[in-house]
C-alpha positions as CSV (number, residue, x, y, z in Angstrom):
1,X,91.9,130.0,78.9
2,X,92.0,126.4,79.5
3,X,94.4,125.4,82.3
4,X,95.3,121.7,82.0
5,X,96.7,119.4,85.2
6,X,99.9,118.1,85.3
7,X,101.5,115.5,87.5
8,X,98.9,114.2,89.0
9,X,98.8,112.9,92.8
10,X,97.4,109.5,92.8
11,X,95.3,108.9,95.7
12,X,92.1,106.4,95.9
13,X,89.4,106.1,98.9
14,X,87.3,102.6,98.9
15,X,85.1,101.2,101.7
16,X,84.6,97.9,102.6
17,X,83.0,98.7,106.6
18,X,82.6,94.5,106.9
19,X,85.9,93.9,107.2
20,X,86.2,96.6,109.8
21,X,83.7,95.3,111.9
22,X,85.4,91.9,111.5
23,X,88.8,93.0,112.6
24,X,87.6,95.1,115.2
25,X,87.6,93.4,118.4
26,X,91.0,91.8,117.4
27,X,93.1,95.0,117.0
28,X,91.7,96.6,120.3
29,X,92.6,93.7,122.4
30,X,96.3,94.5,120.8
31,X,96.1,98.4,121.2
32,X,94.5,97.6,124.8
33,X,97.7,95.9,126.1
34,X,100.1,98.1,127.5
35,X,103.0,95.4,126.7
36,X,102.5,96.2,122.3
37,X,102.5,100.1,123.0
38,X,105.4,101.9,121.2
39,X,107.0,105.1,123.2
40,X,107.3,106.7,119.5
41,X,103.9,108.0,119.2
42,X,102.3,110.7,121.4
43,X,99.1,108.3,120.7
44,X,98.6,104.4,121.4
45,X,100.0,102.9,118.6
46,X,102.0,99.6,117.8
47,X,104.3,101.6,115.8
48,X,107.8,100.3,115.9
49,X,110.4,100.1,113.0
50,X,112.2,98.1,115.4
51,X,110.1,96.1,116.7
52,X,107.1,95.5,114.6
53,X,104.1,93.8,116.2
54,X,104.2,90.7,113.6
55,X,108.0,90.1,115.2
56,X,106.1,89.8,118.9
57,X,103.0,88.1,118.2
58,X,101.3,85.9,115.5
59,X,98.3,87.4,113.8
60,X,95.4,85.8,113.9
61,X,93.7,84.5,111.0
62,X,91.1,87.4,110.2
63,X,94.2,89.8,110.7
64,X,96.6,87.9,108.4
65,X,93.8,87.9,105.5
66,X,93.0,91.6,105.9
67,X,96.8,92.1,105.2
68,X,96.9,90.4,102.2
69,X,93.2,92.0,101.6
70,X,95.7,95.8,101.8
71,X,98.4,94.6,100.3
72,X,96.6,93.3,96.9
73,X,94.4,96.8,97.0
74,X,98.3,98.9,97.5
75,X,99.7,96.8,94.4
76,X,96.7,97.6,92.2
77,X,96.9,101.1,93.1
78,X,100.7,101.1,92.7
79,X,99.7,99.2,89.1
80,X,97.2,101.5,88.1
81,X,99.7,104.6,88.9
82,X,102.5,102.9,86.7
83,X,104.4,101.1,88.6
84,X,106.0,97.8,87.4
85,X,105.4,96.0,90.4
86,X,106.3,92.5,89.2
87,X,109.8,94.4,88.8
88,X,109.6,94.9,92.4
89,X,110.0,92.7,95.6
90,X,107.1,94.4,97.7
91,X,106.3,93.6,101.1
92,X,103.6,95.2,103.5
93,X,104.2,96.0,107.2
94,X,101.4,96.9,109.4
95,X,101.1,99.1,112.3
96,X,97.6,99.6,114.3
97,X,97.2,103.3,115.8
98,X,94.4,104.9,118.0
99,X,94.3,108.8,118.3
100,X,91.7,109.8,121.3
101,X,90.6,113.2,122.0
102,X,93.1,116.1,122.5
103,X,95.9,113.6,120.8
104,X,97.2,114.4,117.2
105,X,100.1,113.1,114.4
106,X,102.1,115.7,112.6
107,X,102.7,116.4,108.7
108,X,104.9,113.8,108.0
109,X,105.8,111.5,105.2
110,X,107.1,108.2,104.4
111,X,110.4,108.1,102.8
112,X,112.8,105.2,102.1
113,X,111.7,102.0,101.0
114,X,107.8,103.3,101.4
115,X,106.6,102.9,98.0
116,X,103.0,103.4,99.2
117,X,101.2,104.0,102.3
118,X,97.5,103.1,103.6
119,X,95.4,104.2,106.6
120,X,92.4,101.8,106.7
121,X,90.1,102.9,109.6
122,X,88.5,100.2,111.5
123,X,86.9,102.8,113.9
124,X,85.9,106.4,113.3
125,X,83.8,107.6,115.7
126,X,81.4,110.6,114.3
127,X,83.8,114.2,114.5
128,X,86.5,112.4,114.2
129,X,89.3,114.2,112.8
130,X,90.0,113.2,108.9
131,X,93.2,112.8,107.2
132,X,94.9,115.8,106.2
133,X,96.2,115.6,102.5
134,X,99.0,118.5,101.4
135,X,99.9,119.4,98.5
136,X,103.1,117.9,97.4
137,X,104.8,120.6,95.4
138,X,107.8,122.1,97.2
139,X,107.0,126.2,96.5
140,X,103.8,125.9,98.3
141,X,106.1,125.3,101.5
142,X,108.4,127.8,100.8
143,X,106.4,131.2,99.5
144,X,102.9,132.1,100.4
145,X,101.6,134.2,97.9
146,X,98.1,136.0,98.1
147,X,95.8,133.4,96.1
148,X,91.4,132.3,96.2
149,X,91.1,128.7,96.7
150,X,91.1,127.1,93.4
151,X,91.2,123.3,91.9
152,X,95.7,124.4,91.3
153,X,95.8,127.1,94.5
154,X,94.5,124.7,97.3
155,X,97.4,123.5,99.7
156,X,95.3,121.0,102.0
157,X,92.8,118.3,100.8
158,X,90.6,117.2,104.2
159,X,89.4,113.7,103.6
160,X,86.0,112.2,104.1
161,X,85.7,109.4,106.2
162,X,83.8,106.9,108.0
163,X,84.5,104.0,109.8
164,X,85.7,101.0,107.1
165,X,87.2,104.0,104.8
166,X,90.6,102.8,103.2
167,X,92.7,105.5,101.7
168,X,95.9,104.6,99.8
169,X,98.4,107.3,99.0
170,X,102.7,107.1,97.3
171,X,104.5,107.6,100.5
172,X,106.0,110.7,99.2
173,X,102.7,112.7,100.1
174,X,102.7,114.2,103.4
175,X,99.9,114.0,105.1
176,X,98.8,114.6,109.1
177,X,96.4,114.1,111.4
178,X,95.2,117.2,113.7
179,X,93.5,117.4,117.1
180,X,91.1,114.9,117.5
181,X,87.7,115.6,119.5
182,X,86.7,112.1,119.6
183,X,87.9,108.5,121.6
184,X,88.4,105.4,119.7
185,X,89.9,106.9,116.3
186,X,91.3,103.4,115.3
187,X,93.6,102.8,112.3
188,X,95.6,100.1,110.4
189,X,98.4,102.0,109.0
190,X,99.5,99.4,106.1
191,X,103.1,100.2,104.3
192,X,104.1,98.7,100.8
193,X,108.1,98.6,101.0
194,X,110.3,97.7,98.2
């Protein structure tokens, strides 16, 4: 028998370490002052519906090219997944995250106006943990049924990565982070909104 995939979940890893080496030092001197740290997060992070970091300060220049660096990379993915994006007014926010040992994010998703999301990970210190893909269809929440670990049966895909990894994702797929044994996991969490 030859089983055939359906609805397939677009994903895409690409790696470009330069520009996290470049950005760096600029996004820990944000996530080192106390005054940009949301209360949201059980982890330092700039995260803030309310008050994102681009309202409070003005990027600086390497920052505000490695935006449009994420955006163009989420549109072409979004493209490539058949999405009519010149249909669609798309903006990206960014939010800069660092998870140190014992610290952890939840299955989550993004829902809304989140048309896709990316992690781009300026630091990922070896043992880090990895991003935690799961598996979008519904029943496997519900009923767990005795089953081998197939290519169809697997409910978690664990993510390889390394510092200047940039993984893009529909912000439908929910996806978490789990206890970290490292310091210094640092992340630009980059939304495409519509």
């Amino acid at each position: 028998m030859n089983l055939q995939t359906l609805f397939p979940t677009p994903f895409v890893q690409i790696e470009n370490p330069y520009l996290a080496a470049r950005v760096r030092p600029l996004i820990n001197t944000i996530l080192d002052d106390p005054q940009y740290h949301s209360s949201i997060m059980n982890y330092t992070s700039t995260f803030d519906p309310m008050n994102k970091i681009e309202d409070q300060i003005e990027l600086a220049q390497p920052l505000v090219s490695m935006k449009e660096y994420l955006f163009d990379l989420g549109v072409a993915f979004l493209n490539q997944a058949g999405y009519q994006t010149d249909l669609m007014q798309l903006g990206c926010e960014l939010h800069f995250n660092r998870i140190n040992q014992g610290q952890s994010h939840q299955k989550h998703l993004h829902s809304g106006n989140i048309v896709a999301s990316g992690t781009f990970y300026v630091d990922f210190p070896t043992g880090s943990s990895p991003l935690v893909l799961h598996d979008p269809r519904l029943h496997r929440e519900m009923v767990s049924y005795p089953m081998r670990v197939t290519e169809w049966s697997k409910r978690r895909h664990y993510t390889e990565l390394r510092t200047g990894s940039i993984c893009i994702m529909e912000g439908y797929l929910q996806h978490e982070v789990e206890t970290n044994s490292t310091n210094g996991r640092t992340v630009v969490l980059f939304n495409l909104v519509n």
